[in-house]
N, C-alpha and C positions, 0 to 999 in steps of 0.2 A: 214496759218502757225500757228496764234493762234490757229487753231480748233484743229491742229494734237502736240501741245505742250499740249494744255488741256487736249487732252485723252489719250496722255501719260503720264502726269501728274495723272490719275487716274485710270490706269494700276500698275503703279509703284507703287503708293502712296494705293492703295487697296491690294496689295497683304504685307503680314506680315510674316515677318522671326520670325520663330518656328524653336525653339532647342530642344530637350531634356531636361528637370532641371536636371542638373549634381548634385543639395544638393537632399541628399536622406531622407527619409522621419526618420527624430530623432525617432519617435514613433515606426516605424519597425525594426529601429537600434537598440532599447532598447529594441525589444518585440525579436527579433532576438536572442541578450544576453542571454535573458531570458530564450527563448527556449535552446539555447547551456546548458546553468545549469542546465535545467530541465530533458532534456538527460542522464547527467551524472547522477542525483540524481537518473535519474529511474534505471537505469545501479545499482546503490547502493544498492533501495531497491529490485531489482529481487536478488541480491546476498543475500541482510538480511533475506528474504522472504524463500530461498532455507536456510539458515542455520537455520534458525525460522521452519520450517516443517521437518527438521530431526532432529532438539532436541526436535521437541513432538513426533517425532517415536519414536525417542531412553528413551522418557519417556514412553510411552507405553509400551514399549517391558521392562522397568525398570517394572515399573507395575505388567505386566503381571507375572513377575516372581517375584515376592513379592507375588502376590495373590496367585499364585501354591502353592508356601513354608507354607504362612498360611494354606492354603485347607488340605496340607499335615499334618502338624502338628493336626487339628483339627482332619481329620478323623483317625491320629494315638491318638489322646487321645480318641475319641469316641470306638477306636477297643480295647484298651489296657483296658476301661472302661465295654465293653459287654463280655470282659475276666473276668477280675475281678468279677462282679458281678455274673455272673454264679457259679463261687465258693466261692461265700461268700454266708455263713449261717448265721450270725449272724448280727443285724442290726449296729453293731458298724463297721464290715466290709466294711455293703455295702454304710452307711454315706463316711467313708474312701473313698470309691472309688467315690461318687460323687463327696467329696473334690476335689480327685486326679483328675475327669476331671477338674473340673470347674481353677482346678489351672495352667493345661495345655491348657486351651482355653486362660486363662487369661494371661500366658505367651506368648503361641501365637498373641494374640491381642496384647500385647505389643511391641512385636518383630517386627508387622507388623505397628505400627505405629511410631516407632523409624525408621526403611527404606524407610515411604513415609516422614517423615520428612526430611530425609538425601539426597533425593532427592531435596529438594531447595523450591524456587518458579518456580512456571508454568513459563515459556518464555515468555517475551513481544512480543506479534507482531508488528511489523515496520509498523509504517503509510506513505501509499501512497501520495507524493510529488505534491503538487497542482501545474495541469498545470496553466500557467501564460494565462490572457484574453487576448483579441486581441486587437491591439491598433486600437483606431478611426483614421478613413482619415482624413486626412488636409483637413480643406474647402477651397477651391480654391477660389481665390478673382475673385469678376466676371467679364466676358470680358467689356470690353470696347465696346459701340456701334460702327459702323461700320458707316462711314459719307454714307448718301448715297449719290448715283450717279444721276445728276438731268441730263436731255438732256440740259437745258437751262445753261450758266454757267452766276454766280453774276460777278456783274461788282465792 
């Protein structure tokens, strides 16, 4: 009768009730958070990012059409300039007409840097949102040894 109470004794007594840990690891609850913000922010910057690369088309294409109007302007003083000078005979004439370009480039030139002024500053671009690192594991405190099991039992 004691032999069969001893080795139920350490039937019983060896085997360990294991749960689940219901507390959840703080570190992944806050790395968790983290990530939720970090979500949203990126959601923010793809939108800054799309309005940030169509205000540098729509500076481009501004650009583009300030460069034309000067091109314009210059090769209409250079044509209005190899007019001129073909009918001028005299060199007080054809001074005049180099005036008269240089006064039309120079206008030009001005014109065109009063419209990239009026255009602003370049666009900032939006800096990408640092994702958050990953949190370290809890070290688990370590098992307890296991009594062992002798065939002999202490008196």
């Amino acid at each position: 009768m004691v032999t069969i109470a001893l080795a139920t004794s350490f039937i019983v007594g060896g085997t360990s009730t294991s749960f689940a840990d219901v507390t959840p690891n703080p570190n992944k609850v806050a790395f968790d958070a983290q990530m939720a913000l970090h979500k949203i922010a990126m959601e923010k910057y793809k939108g800054d990012m799309n309005s940030f690369r169509e205000s540098i088309k729509a500076r481009i294409e501004s650009r583009k059409a300030i460069n034309t109007t000067f091109k314009a302007a210059v090769e209409k003083a250079i044509a209005d300039y190899k007019i001129t000078i073909t009918s001028a005979t005299t060199a007080e004439a054809k001074s005049a007409a180099i005036a008269a370009r240089k006064a039309a480039i120079g206008t030009a030139n001005a014109a065109r840097d009063a419209a990239v002024t009026a255009l602003g500053a370049l666009p900032v671009k939006p800096s990408e949102p640092v994702k958050p690192t990953r949190p370290e594991k809890i070290a688990r405190a370590p098992k307890a040894a296991r009594p062992s099991a002798t065939a002999t039992p202490s008196a």
